[in-house]
GUVO-300141 format. One record per residue: residue number from 1; residue in three letters; z negated, x negated, y of N, C-alpha, C in turn. Coordinates in nm, 4 decimals, decimal comma. Each point is the difference from the previous one (the first is absolute). Example, Ala and Ser with C-alpha at 12.3 -4.5 7.8 and 13.67 -1.06 7.14 Angstrom:
// GUVO-300141
{seq 1	type ALA	n.w -0,7800	n.u -1,3190	n.v -0,5690	ca.w 0,0000	ca.u 0,0890	ca.v 0,1190	c.w 0,0000	c.u -0,0900	c.v 0,1200}
{seq 2	type SER	n.w 0,0720	n.u 0,0350	n.v 0,1050	ca.w -0,0060	ca.u -0,0820	ca.v 0,1190	c.w -0,0730	c.u 0,0770	c.v 0,1090}
// end
This chain:
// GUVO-300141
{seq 1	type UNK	n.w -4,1054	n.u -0,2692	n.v -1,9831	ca.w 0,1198	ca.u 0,0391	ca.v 0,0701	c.w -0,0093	c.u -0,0521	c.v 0,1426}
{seq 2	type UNK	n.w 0,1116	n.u -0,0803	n.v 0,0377	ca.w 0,0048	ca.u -0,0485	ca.v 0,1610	c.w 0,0978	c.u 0,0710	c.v 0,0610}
{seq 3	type UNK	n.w -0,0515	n.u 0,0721	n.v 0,0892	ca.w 0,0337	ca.u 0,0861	ca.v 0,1096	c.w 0,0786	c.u -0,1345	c.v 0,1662}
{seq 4	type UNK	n.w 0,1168	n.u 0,0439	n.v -0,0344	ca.w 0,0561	ca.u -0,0657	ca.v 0,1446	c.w -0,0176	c.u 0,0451	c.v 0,0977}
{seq 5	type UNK	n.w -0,0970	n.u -0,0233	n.v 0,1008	ca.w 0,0090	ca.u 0,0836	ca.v 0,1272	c.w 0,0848	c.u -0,0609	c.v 0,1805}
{seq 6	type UNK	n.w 0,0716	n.u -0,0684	n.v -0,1224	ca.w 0,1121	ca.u -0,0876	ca.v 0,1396	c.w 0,0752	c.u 0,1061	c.v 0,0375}
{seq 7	type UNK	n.w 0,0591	n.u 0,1202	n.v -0,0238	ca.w 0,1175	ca.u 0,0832	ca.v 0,0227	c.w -0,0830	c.u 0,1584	c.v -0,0203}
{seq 8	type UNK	n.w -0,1620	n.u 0,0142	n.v 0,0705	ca.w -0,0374	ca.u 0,1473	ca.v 0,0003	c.w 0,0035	c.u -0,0397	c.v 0,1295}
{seq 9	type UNK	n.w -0,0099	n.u 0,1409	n.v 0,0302	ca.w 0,0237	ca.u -0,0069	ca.v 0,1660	c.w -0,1391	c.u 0,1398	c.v 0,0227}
{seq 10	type UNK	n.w -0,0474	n.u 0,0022	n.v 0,0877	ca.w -0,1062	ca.u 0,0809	ca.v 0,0271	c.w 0,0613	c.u 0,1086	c.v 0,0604}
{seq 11	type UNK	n.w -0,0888	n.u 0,1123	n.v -0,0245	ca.w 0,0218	ca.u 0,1329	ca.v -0,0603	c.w 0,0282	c.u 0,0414	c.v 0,1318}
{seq 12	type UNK	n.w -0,0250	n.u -0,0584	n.v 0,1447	ca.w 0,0247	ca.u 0,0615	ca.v 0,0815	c.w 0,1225	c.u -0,0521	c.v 0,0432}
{seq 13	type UNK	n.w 0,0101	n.u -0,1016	n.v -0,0293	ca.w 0,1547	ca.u -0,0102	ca.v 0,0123	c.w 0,1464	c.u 0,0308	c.v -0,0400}
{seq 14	type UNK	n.w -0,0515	n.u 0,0786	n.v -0,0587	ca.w 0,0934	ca.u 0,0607	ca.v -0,1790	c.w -0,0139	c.u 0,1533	c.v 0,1195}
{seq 15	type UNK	n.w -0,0867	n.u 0,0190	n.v 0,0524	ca.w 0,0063	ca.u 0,2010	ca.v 0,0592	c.w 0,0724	c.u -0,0679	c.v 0,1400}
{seq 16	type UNK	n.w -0,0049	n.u -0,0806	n.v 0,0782	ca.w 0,0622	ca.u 0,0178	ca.v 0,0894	c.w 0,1503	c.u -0,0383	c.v 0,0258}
{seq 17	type UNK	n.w 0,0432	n.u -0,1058	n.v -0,1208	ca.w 0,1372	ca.u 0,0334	ca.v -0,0425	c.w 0,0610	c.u 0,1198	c.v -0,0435}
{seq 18	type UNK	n.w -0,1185	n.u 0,0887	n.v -0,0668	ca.w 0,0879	ca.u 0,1267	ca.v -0,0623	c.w -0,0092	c.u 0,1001	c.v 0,0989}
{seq 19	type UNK	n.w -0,0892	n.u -0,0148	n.v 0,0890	ca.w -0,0113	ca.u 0,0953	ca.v 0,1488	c.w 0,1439	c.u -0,0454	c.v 0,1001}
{seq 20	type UNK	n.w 0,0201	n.u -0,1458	n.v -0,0039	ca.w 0,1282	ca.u -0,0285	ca.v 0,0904	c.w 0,1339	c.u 0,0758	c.v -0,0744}
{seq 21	type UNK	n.w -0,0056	n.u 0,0059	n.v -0,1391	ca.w 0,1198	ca.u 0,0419	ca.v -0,0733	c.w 0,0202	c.u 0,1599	c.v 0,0115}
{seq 22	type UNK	n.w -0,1173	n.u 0,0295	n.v 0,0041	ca.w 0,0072	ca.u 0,1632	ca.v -0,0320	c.w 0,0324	c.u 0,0240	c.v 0,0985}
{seq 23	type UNK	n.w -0,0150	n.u -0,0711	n.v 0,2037	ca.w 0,0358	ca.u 0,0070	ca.v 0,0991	c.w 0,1590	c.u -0,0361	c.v 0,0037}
{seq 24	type UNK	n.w 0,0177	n.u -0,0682	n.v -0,0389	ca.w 0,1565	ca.u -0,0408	ca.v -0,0221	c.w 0,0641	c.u 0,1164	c.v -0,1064}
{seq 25	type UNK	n.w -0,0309	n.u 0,0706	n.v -0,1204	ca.w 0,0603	ca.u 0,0576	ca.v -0,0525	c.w -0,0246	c.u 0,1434	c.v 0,0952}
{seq 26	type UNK	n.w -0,0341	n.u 0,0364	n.v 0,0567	ca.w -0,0390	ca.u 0,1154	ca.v 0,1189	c.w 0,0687	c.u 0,0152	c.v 0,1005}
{seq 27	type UNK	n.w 0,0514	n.u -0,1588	n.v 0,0203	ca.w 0,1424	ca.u -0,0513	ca.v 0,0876	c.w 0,1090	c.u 0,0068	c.v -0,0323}
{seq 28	type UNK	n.w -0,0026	n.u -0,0111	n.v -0,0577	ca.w 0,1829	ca.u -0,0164	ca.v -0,1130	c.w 0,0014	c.u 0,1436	c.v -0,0507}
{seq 29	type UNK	n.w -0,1468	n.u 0,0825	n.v -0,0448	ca.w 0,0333	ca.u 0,1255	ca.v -0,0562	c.w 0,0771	c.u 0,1134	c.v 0,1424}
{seq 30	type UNK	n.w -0,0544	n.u -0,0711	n.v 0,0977	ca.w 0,0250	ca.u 0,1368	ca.v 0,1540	c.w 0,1291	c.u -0,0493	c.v 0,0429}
{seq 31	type UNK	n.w 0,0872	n.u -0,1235	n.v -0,0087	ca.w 0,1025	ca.u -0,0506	ca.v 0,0272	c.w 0,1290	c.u 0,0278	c.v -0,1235}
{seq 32	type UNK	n.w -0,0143	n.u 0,0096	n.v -0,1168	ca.w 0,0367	ca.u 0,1113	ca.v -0,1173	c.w 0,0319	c.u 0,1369	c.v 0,0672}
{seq 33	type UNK	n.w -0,1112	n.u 0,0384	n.v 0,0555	ca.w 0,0115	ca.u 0,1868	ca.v 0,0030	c.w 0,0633	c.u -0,0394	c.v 0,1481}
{seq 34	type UNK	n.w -0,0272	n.u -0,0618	n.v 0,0884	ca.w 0,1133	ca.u -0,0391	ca.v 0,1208	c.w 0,1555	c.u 0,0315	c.v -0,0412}
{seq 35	type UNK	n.w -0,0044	n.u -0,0828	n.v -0,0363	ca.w 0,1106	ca.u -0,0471	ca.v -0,0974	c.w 0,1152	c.u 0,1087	c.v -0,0341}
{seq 36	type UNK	n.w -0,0501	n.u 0,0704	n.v -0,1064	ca.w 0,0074	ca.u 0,1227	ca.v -0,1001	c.w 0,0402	c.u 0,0556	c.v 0,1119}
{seq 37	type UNK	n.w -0,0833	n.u 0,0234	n.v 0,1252	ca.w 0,0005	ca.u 0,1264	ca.v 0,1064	c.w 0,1579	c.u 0,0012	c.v 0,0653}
{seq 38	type UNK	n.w -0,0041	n.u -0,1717	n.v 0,0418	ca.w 0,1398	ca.u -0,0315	ca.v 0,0911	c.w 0,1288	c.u -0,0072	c.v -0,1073}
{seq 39	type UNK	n.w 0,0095	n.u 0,0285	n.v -0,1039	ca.w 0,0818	ca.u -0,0278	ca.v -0,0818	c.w 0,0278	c.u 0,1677	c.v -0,0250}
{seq 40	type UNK	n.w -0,0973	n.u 0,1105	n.v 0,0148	ca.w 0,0565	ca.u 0,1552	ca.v -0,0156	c.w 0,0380	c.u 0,0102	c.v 0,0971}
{seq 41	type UNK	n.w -0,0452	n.u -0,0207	n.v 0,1031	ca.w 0,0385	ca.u 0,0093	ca.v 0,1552	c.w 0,1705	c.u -0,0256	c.v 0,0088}
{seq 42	type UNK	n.w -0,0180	n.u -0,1179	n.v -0,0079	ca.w 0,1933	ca.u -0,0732	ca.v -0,0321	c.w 0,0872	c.u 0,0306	c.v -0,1111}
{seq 43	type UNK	n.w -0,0555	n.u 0,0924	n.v -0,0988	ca.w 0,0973	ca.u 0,0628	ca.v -0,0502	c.w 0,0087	c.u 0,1607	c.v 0,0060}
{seq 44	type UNK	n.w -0,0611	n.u 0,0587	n.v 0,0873	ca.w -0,0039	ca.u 0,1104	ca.v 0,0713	c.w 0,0969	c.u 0,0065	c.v 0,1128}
{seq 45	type UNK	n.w 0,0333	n.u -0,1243	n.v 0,0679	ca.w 0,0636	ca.u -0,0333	ca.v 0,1196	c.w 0,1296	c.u -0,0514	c.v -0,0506}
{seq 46	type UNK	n.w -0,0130	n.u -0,0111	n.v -0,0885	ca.w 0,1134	ca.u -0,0440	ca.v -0,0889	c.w 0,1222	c.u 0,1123	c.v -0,0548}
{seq 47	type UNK	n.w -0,0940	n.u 0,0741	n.v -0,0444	ca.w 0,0349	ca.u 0,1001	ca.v -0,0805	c.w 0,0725	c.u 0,1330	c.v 0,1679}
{seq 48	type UNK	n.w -0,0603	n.u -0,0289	n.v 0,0888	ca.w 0,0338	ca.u 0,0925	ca.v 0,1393	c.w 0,1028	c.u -0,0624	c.v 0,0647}
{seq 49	type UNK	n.w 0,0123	n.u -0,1150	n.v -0,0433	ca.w 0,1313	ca.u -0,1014	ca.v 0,1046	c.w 0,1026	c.u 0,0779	c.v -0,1590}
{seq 50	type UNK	n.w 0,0236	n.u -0,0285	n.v -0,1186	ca.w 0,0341	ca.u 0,0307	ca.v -0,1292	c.w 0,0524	c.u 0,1144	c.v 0,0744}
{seq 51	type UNK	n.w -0,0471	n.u 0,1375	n.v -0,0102	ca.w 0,0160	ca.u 0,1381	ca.v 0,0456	c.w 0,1036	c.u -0,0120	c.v 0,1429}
{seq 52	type UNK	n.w -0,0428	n.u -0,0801	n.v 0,0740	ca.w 0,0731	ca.u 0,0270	ca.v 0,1129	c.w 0,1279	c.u 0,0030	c.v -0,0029}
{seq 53	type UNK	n.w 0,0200	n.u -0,1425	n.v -0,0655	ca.w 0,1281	ca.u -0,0571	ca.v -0,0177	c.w 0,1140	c.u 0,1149	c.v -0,0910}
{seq 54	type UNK	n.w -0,0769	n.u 0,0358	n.v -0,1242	ca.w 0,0740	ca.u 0,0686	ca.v -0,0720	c.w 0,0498	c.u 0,1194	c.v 0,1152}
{seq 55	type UNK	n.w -0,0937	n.u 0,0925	n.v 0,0959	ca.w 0,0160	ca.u 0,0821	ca.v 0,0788	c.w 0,1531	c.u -0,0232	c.v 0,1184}
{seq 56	type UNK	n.w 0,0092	n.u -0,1444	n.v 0,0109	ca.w 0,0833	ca.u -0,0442	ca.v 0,1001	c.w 0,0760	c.u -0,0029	c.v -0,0904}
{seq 57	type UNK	n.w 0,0338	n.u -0,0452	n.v -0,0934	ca.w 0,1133	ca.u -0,0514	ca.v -0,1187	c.w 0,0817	c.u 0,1422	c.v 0,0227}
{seq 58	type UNK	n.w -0,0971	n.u 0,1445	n.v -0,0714	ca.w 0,0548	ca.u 0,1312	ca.v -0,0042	c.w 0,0090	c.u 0,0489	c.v 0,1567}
{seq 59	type UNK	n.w -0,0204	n.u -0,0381	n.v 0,1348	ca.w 0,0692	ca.u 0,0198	ca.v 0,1002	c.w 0,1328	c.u -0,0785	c.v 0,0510}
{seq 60	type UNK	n.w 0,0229	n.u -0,1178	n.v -0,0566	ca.w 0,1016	ca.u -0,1105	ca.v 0,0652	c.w 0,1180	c.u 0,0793	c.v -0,1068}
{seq 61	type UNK	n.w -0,0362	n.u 0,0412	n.v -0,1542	ca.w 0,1530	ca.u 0,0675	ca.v -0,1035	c.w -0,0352	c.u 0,0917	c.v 0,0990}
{seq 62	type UNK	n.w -0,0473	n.u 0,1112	n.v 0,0552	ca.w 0,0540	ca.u 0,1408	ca.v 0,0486	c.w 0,0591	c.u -0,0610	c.v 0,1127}
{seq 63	type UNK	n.w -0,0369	n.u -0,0893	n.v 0,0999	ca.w 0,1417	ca.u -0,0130	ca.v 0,1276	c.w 0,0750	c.u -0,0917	c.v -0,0497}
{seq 64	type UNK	n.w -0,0057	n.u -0,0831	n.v -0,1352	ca.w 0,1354	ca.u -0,0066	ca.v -0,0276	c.w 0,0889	c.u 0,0700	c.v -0,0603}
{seq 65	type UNK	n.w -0,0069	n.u 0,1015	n.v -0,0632	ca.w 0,0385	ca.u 0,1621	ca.v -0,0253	c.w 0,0809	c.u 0,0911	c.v 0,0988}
{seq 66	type UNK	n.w -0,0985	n.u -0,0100	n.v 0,0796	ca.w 0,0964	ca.u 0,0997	ca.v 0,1261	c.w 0,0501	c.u -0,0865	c.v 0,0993}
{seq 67	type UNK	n.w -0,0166	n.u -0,1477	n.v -0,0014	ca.w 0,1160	ca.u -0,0597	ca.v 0,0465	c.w 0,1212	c.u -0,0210	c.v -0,0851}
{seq 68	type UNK	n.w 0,0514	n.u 0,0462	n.v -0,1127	ca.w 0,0590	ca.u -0,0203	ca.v -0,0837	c.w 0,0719	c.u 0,1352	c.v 0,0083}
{seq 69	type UNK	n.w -0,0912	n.u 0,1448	n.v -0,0109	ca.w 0,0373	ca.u 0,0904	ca.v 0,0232	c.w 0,1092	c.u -0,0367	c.v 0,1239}
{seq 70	type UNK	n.w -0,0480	n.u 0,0142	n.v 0,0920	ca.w 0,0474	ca.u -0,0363	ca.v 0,1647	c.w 0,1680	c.u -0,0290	c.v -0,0089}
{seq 71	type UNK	n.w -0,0434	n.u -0,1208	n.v -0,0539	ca.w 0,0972	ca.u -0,1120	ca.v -0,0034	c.w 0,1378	c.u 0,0872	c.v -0,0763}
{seq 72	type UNK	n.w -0,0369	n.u 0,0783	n.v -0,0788	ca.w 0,0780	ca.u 0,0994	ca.v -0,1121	c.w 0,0665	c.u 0,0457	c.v 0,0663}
{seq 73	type UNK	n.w -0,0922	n.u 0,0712	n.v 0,0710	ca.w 0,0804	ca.u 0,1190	ca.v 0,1282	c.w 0,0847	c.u -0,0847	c.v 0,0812}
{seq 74	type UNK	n.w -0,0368	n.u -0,1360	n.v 0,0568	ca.w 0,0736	ca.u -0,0149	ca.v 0,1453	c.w 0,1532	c.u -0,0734	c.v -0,0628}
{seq 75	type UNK	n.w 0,0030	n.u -0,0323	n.v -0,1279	ca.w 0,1216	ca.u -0,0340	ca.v -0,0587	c.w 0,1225	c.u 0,0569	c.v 0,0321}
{seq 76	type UNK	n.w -0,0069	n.u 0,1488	n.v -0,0486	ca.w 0,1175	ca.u 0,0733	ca.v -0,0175	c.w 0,0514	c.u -0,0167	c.v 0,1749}
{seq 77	type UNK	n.w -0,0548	n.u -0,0175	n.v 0,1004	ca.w -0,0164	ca.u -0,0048	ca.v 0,1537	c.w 0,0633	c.u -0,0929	c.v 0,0424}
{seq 78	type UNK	n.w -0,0024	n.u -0,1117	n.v -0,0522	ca.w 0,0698	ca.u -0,1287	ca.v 0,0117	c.w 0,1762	c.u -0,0075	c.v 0,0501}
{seq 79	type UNK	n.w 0,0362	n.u -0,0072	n.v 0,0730	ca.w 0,1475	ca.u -0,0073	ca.v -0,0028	c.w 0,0549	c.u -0,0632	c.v -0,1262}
{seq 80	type UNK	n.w 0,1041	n.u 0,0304	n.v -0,0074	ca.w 0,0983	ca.u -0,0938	ca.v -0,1116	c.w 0,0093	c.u -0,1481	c.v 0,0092}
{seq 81	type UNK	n.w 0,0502	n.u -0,0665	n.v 0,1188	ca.w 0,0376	ca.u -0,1184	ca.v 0,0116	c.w -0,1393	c.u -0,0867	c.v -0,0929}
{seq 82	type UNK	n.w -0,1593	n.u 0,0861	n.v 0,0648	ca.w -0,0872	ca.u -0,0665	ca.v -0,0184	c.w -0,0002	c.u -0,0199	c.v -0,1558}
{seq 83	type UNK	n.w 0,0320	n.u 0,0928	n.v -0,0233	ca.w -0,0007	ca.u -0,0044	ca.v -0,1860	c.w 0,0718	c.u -0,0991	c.v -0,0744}
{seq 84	type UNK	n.w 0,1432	n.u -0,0073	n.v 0,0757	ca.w 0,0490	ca.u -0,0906	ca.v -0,0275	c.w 0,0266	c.u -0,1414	c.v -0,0112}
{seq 85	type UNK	n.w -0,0585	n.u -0,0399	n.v 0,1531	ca.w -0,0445	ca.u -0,1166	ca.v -0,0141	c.w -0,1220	c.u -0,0463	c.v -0,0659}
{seq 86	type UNK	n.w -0,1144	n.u 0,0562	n.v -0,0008	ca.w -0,0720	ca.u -0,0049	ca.v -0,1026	c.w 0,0053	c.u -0,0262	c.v -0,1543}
{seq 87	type UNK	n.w 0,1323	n.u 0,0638	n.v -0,0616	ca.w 0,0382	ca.u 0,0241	ca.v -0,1209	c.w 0,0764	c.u -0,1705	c.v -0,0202}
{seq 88	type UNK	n.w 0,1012	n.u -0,0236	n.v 0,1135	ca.w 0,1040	ca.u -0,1104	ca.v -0,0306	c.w -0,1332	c.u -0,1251	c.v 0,0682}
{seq 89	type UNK	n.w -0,0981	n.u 0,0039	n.v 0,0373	ca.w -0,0906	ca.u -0,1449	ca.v 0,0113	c.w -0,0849	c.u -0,0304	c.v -0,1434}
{seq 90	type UNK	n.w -0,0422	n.u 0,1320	n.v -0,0843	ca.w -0,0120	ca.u -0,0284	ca.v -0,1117	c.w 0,0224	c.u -0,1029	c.v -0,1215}
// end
């Protein structure tokens, strides 16, 4: 049996490639959990901008409500003419 030894590579060279990799996968594994971290972060901040808005949404219908109310009341107040011309620019 003939053994090719054009393509062995010595044994210490075989551990300090797998020492650079395991350093590199140690890298990529802490930049993952980085990662993961800034991505709950931004949908936490997400989810609080989300909330706000809905909060403003249900304050902007209540003053448009009681400006509507308002507006109800100051109608009947109106002189006539105003009504009228109003009615005939229609």
């Amino acid at each position: 049996m003939n053994i090719q030894t054009s393509n062995v590579r010595p044994v210490s060279q075989i551990q300090g490639e797998r020492q650079e990799l395991e350093q590199e996968k140690a890298a990529l594994q802490q930049k993952v959990s980085q990662l993961t971290e800034d991505k709950t972060t931004l949908m936490l901040a997400i989810t609080d901008m989300y909330e706000q808005n809905l909060a403003l949404e249900e304050k902007n219908k209540n003053v448009m409500l009681a400006m509507t109310e308002v507006y109800e009341l100051l109608l009947p107040l109106l002189p006539e003419e105003t009504e009228q011309e109003e009615g005939g620019a229609s």
